[in-house]
C-alpha positions as CSV (number, residue, x, y, z in Angstrom):
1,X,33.5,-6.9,-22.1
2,X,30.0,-6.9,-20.4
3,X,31.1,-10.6,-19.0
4,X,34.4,-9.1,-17.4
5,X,32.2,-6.4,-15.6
6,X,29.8,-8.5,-14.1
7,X,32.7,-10.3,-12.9
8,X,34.6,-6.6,-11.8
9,X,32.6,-7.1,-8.1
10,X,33.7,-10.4,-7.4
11,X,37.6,-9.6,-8.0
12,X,36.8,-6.5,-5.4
13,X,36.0,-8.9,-3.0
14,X,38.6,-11.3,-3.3
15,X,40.2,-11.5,0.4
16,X,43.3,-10.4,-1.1
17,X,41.7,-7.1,-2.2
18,X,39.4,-7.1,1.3
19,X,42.9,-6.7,3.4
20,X,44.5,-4.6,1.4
21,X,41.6,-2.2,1.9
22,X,41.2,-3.1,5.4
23,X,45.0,-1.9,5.9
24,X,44.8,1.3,3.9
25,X,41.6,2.7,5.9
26,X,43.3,1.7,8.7
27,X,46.4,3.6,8.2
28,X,43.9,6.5,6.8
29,X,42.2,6.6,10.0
30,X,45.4,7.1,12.0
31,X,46.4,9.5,10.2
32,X,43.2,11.3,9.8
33,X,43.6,11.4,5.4
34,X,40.4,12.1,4.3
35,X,41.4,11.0,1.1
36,X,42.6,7.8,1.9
37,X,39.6,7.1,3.8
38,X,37.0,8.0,0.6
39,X,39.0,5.4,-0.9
40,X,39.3,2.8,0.8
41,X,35.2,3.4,1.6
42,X,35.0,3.2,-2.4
43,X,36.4,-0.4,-2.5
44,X,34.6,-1.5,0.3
45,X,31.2,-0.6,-0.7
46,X,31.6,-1.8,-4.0
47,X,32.0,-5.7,-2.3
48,X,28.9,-4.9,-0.6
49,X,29.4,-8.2,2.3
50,X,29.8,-9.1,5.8
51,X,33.5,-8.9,5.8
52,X,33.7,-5.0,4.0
53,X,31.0,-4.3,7.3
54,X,33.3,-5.6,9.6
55,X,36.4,-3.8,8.0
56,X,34.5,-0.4,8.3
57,X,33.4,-0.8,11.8
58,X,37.3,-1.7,12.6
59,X,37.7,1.5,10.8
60,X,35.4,3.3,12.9
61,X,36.9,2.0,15.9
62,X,40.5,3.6,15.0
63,X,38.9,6.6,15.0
64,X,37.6,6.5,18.2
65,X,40.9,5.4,19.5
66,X,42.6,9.0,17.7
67,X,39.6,11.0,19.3
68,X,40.4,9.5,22.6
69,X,44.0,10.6,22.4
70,X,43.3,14.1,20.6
71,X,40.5,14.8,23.4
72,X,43.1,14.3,26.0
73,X,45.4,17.1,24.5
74,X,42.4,19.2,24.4
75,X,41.5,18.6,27.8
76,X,45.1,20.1,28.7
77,X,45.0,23.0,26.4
78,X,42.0,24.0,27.7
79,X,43.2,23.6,31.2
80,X,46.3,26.0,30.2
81,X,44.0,28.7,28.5
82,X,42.3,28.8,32.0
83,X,45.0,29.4,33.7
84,X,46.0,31.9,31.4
85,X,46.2,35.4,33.0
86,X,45.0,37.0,30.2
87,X,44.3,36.4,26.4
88,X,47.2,34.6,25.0
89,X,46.9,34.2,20.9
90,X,49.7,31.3,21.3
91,X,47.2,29.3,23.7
92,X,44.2,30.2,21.5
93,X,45.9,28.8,18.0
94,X,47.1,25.8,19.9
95,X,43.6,24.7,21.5
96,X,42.2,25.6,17.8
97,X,44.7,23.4,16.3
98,X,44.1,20.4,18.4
99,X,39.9,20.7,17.8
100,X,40.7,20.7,13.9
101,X,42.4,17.3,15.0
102,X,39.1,16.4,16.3
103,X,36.7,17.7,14.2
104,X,39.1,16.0,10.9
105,X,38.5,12.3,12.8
106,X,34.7,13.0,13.3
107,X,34.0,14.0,9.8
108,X,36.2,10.3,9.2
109,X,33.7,8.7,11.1
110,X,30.5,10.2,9.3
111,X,32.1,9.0,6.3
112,X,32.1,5.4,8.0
113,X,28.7,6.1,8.8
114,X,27.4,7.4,5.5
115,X,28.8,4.3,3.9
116,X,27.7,1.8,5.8
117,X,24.2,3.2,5.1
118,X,24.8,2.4,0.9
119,X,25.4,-1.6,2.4
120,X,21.8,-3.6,0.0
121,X,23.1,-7.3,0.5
122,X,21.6,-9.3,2.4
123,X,25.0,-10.8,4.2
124,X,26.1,-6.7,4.5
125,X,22.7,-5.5,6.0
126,X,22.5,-9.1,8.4
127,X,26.0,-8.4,9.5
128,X,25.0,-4.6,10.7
129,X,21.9,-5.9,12.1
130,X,23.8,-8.8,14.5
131,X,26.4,-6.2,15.7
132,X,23.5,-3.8,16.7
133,X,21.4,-6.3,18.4
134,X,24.6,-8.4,20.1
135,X,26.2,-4.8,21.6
136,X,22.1,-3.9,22.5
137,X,21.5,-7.2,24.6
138,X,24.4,-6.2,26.7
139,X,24.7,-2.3,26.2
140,X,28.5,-3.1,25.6
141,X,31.5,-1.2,23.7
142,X,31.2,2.2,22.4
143,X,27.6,3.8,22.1
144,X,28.4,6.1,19.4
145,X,29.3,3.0,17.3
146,X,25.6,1.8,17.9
147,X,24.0,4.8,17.4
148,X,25.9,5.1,14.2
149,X,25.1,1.6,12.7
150,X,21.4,2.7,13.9
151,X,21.4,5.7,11.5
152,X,23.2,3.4,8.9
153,X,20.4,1.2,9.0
154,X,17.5,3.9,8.3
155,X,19.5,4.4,5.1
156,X,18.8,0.8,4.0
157,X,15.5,0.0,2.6
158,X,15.5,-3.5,3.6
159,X,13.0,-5.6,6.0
160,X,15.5,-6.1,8.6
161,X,16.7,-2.8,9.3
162,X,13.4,-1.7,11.0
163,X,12.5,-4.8,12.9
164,X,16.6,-4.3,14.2
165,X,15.8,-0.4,14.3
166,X,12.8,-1.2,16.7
167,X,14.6,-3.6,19.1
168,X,17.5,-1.2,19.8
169,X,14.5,2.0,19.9
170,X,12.7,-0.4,23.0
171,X,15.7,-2.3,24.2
172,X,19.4,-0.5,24.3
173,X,20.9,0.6,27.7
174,X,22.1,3.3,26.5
175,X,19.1,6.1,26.0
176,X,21.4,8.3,23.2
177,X,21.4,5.0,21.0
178,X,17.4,4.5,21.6
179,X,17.1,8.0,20.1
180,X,19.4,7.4,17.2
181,X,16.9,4.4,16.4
182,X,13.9,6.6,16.8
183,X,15.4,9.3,14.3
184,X,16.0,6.2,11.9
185,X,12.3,4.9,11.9
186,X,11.8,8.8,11.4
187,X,14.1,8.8,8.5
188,X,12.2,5.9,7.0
189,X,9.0,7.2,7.6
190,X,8.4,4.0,9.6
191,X,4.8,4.2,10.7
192,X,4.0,1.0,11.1
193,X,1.6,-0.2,14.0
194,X,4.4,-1.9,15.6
195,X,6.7,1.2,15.3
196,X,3.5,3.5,16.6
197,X,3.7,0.6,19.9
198,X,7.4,0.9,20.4
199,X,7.1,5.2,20.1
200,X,4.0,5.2,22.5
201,X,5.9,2.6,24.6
202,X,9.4,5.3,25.3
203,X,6.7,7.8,26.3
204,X,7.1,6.4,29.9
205,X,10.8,6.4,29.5
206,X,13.1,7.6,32.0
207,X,15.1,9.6,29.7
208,X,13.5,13.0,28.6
209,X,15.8,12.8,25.6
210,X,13.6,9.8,24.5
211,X,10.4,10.7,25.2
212,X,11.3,13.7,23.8
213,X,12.5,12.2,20.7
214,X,9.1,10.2,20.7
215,X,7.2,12.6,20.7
216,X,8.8,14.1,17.6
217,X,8.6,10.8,15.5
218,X,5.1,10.3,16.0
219,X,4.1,13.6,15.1
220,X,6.6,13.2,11.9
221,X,4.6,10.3,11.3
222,X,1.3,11.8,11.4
223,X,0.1,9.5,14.1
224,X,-3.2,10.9,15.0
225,X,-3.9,7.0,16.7
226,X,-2.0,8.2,19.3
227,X,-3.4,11.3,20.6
228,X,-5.2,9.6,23.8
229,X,-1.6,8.1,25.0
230,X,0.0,11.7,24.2
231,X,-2.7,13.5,26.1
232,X,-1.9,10.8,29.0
233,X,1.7,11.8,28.6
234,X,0.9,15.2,29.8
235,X,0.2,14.4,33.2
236,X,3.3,12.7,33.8
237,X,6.1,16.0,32.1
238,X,6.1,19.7,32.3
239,X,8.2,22.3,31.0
240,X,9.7,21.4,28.0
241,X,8.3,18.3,27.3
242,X,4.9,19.2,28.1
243,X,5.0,22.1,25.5
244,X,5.9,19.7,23.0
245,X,3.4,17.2,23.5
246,X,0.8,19.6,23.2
247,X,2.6,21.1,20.0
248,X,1.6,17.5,18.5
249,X,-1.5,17.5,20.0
250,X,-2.1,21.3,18.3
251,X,-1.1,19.4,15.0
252,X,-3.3,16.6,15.0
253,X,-6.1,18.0,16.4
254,X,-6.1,21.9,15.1
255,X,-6.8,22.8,19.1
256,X,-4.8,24.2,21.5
257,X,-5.0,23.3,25.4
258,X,-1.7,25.2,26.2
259,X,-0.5,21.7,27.7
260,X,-3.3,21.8,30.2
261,X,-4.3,18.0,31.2
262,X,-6.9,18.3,32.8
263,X,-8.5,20.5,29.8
264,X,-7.3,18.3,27.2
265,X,-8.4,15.0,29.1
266,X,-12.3,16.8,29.6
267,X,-11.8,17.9,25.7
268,X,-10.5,14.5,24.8
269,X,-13.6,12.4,26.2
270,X,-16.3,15.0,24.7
271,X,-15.1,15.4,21.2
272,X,-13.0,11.8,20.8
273,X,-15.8,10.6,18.6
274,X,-15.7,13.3,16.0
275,X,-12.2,13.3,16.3
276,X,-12.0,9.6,15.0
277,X,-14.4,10.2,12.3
278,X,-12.6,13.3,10.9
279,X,-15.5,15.7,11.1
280,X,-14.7,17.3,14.1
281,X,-14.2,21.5,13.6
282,X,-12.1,23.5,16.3
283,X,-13.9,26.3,17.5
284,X,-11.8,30.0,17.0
285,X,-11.5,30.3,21.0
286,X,-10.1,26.4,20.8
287,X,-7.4,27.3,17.8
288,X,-4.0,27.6,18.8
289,X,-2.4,31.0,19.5
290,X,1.9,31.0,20.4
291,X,1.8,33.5,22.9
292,X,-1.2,32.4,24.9
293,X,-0.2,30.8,28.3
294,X,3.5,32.0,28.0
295,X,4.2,34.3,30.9
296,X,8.0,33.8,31.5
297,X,10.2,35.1,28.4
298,X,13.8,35.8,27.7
299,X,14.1,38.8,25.2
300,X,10.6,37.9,24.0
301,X,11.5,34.1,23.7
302,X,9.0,32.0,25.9
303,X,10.8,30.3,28.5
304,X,9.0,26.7,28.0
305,X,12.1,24.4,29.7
306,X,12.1,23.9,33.4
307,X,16.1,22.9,32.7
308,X,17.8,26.2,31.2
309,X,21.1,27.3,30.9
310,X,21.6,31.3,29.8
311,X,24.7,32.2,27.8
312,X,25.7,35.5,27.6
313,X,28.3,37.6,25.6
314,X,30.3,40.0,28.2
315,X,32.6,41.1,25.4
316,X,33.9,44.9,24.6
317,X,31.4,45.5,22.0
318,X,28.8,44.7,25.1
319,X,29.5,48.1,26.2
320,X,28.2,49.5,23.2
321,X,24.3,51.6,23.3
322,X,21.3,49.2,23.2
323,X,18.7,49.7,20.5
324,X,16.3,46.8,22.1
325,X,12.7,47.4,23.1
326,X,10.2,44.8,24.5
327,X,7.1,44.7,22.2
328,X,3.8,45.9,23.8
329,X,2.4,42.3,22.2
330,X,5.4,40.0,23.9
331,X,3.9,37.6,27.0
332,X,4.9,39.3,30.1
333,X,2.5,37.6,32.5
334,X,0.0,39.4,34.8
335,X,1.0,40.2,38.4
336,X,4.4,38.2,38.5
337,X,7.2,39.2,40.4
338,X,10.3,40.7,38.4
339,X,8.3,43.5,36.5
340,X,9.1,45.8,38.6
341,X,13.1,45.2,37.5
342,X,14.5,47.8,35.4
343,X,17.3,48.2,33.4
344,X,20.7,49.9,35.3
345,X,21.7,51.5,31.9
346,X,21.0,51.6,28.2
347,X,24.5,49.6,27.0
348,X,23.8,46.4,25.8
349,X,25.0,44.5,28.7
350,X,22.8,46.6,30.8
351,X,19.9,45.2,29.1
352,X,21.2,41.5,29.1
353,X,21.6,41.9,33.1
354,X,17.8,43.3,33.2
355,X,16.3,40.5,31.0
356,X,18.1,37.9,32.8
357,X,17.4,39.1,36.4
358,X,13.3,39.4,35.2
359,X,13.4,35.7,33.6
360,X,14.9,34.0,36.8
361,X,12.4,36.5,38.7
362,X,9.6,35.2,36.9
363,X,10.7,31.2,36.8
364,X,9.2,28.8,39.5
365,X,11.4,28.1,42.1
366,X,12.7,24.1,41.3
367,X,13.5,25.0,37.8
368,X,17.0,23.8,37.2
369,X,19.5,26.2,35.6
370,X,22.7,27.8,34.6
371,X,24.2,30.8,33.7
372,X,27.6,31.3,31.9
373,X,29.4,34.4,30.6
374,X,31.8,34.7,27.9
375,X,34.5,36.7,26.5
376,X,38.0,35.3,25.3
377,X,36.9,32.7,28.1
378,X,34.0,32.3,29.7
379,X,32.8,32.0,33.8
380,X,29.7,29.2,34.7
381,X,27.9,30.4,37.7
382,X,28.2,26.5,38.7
383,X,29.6,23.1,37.6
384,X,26.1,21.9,38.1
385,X,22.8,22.7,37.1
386,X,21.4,24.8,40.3
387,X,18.0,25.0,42.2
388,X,16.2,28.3,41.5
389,X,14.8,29.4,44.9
390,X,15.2,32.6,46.8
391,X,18.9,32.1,47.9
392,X,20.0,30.6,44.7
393,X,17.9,33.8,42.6
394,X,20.2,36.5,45.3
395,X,23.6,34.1,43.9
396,X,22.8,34.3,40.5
397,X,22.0,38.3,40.7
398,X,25.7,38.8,42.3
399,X,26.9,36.7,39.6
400,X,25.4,38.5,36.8
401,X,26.4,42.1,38.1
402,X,29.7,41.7,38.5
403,X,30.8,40.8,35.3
404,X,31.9,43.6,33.0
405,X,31.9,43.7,29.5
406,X,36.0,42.8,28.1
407,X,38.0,41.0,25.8
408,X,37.4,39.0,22.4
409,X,34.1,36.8,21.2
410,X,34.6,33.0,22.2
411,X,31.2,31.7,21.1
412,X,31.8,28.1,20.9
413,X,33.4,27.0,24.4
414,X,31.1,28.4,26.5
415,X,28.5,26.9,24.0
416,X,30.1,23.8,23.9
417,X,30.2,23.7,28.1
418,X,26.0,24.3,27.6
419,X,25.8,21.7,26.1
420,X,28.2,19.2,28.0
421,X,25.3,19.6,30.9
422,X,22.3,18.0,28.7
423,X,23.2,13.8,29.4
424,X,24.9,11.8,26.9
425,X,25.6,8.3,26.8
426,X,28.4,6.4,29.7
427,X,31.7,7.2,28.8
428,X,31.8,10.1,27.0
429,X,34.5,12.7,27.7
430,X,34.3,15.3,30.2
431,X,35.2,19.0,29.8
432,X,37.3,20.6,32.4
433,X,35.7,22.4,35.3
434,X,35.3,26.5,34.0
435,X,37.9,28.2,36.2
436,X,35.7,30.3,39.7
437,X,34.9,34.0,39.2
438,X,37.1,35.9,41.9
439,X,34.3,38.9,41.9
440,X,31.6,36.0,43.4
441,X,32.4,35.6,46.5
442,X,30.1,33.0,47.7
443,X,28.8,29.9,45.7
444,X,26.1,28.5,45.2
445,X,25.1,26.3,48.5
446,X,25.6,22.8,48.1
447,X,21.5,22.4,49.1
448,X,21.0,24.3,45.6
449,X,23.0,22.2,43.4
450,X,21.3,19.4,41.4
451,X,23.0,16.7,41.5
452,X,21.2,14.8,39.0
453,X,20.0,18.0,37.2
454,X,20.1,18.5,33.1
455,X,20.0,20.7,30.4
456,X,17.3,20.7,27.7
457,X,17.6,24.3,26.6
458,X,20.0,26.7,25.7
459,X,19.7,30.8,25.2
460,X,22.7,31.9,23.8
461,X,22.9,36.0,23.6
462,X,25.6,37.3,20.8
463,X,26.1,40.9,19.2
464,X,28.4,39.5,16.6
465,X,30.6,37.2,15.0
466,X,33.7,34.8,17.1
467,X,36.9,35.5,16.7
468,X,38.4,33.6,19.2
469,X,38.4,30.0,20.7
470,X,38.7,26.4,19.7
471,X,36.4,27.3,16.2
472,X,36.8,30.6,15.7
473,X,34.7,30.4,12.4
474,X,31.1,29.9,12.1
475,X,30.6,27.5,9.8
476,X,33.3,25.4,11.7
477,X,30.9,25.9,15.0
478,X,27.6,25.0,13.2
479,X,29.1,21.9,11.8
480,X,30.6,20.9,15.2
481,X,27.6,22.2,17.2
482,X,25.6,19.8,14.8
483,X,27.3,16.7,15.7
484,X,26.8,17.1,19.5
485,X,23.4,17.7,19.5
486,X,22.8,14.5,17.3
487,X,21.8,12.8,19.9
488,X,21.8,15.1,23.0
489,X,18.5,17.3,21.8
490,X,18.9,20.2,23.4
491,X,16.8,23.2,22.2
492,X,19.0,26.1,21.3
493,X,17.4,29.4,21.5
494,X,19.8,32.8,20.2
495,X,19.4,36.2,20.3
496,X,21.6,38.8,18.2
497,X,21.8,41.8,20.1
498,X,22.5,44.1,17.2
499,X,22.6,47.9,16.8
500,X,22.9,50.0,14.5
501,X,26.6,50.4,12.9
502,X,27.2,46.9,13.9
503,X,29.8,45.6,11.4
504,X,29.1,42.0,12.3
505,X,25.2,41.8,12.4
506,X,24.7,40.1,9.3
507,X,27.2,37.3,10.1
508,X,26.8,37.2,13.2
509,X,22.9,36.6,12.7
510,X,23.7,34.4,10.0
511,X,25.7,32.0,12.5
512,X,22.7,32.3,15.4
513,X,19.5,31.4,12.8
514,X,21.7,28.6,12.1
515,X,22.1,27.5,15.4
516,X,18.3,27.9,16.5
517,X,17.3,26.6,13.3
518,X,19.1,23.5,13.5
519,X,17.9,22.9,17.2
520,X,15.0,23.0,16.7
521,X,14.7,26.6,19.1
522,X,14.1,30.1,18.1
523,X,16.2,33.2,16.5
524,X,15.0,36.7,17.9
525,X,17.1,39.6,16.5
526,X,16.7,43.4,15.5
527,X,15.4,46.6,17.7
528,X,12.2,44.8,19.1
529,X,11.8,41.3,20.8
530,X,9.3,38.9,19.6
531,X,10.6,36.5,17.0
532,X,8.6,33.4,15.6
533,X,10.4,29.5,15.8
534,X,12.1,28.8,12.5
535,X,10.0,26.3,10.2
């Protein structure tokens, strides 16, 4: 008995059985059968070889072909909802059908994923590491596929998978991939000198998403060898990127320079010494305090990104009495202009218009930004990231006043269009343009559009729960909201604008702490701004 099952693996991967696996998760993936998938996974990770990694990246590769098809039905639902006169429940069910067509595929492919990661042969883990560094070399075929094998790979403890892992973080085309590596070596806990070289290397990368993503490992990793390049890396970023090198600065050092270069560089030479030796003691004035150097805030969130797009609810309930106050102890800044702003009204929206008018008062001009409203649908002040200066600040005031509070809650599409403006890797889909707001009449100077401009942050303002859209349920948009921002990065920053009486506050805040929590951004709720980042 014990003979025959040591034998059981090696009648699994008889070609016979291979094939016939091969042809049930291909017909599993076209069909989008979870169930046939799981099993057909089952039998191809129990041959654990080159030929079960090549049947499952096949397998991945019908499912790319379904999303390609399903995305292209979406794109035209979404195209007939916008054209839509007014809320149509018909429209709304159909989009919401053909995004659970979507969302069924993806969670096929992290199954792909997930299993390729339980590969411990040498042939199995060899085979993943040649079709990573052959599609690398030449940045060819589909970059999700490399990103996945990448994340594959941190779930194999075997030599090769980190030295493959470090070629793709240094050497892919395609910057969404190079961060997938990264989080890998993260996943590991990789902290190797040569993997400290290669994280210290994408610092002067040309992709914020992996310096960003840098910057994150090695403070994962407890790198304190790396403070000197980090404190180098300040005077090359700002805005967001800034603030988070000098949150791993604050970690490894216990001091706080509020991303000041020049400070930490003077800092740096006097107290290096100490540093190295472990002995050195920040001084109290030295010690790190949140607030400190944060003038510019929405609803008490420090504005840190210098690449923002707002996202506010406009719905019915909007119309409802504000209970919101701005704490005497939240950063306002000291003779900036947009203090003297002041609310039109005590209704919810009234106070969303008067905290958005005061952050883009108080913003520098060049800061690249968005704004988009939402209801049953939702209205982007542009199709591109704009150009704050005086003209584009007058723009984005007409914009914000003359939308009313209507209609349903659609929290994911507008979210999902956020989102769509952070870069991602060459030939990913495209949403549709958002359809013009008739009440604007002018828009936005083509001088003040940025061409090249990104996303890095999102605030997204709710006072309850969805109940419309392509996922009308919140666990459906944390899930999907997840996926995207695998690679993307984007800090998502939420705010529940709650009252009392409010049906939906503890859902609804449920869903937004989720959100923030999971990128890596901050959840303010309740009567009085001022909220701390999730740990």
């Amino acid at each position: 008995m014990l003979k025959a099952l040591a034998l059981l693996p090696l009648f699994l991967a008889a070609p016979q059985d291979l094939e016939k696996a091969r042809a049930d998760l291909k017909k599993a993936a076209v069909d989008s059968n979870p169930a046939g998938v799981e099993d057909a996974i089952k039998r191809l990770t129990s041959a654990d070889g080159k030929r079960a990694v090549d049947i499952l990246l096949e397998g991945y590769g019908e499912c790319a072909k379904e999303l390609k098809t399903h995305w292209e039905e979406k794109l035209r639902v979404i195209q007939e909802n916008q054209a839509a006169p007014k809320y149509d429940r018909a429209l709304d069910q159909k989009g919401q059908a053909v995004e659970a067509k979507i969302r069924k595929v993806e969670s096929l492919k992290r199954l792909i994923v997930q299993a390729l990661g339980t590969f411990k042969s040498d042939a199995a883990v060899q085979e993943l590491v040649v079709e990573l560094k052959q599609r690398t070399l030449g940045g060819t075929g589909d970059w999700t596929r490399r990103a996945g094998v990448s994340e594959a790979l941190g779930q194999i403890d075997h030599p090769e998978a980190v030295k493959a892992l470090l070629d793709t973080a240094l050497r892919d085309a395609e910057p969404q991939v190079r961060v997938a590596a990264m989080d890998a070596l993260r996943a590991k806990q990789a902290g190797t000198p040569e993997v400290i070289a290669v994280l210290v290397q994408s610092l002067s990368s040309d992709s914020w998403q992996v310096k960003s993503t840098a910057v994150a490992t090695l403070q994962a990793l407890g790198a304190k060898e790396t403070i000197e390049p980090l404190i180098e890396a300040l005077a090359k970023n700002d805005g967001r990127l800034r603030h988070e090198i000098n949150q791993a600065l604050i970690a490894f050092t216990g001091v706080d320079k509020h991303g000041d270069y020049a400070a930490w560089k003077a800092w740096w030479d006097a107290s290096k010494e100490q540093v190295r030796a472990g002995t050195y003691k920040p001084r109290k004035e030295e010690q790190a305090n949140n607030q400190a150097g944060a003038a510019t805030t929405f609803y008490g969130i420090p504005i840190q990104s210098r690449h923002v797009v707002f996202i506010l609810d406009r719905s019915g309930s909007m119309a409802r009495p504000s209970e919101w106050n701005l704490s005497a102890d939240v950063a306002t800044g000291v003779n900036v202009p947009g203090l003297d702003l002041k609310p039109q009204g005590n209704r919810k929206i009234d106070i969303a218009r008067w905290q958005l008018k005061r952050a883009l008062a108080m913003l520098p001009d060049g800061t690249e930004f968005n704004l988009i409203f939402y209801n049953h649908q939702f209205t982007a002040m542009s199709e591109q990231m704009v150009k704050l200066n005086a003209g584009s600040r007058k723009q984005a005031y007409e914009f914000i006043d003359s939308l009313d509070p209507t209609g349903r809650t659609n929290i994911y599409d507008p979210l999902e269009k956020g989102l769509s403006m952070a870069p991602t890797g060459a030939g990913a889909d495209k949403l549709p343009k958002a359809p013009p707001n008739p009440a604007v009449r002018k828009t936005v100077a083509g001088n003040d559009k940025s061409e090249k401009g990104h996303a890095d942050t999102v605030f997204l303002l709710s006072d309850g729960l969805p109940n419309t859209g392509q996922i009308p349920d919140p666990e459906g948009i944390i899930a999907k909201v997840r996926e995207i921002n695998r690679t993307r990065k984007v800090t998502i920053n939420t705010i529940g604008v709650f009252a009392a009486g409010d049906t939906e506050a503890e859902g609804g805040g449920r869903l937004l702490k989720q959100l923030a929590d999971d990128a890596g951004g901050v959840y303010s709720s309740g009567k009085t701004a001022g909220a701390k980042k999730a740990p």
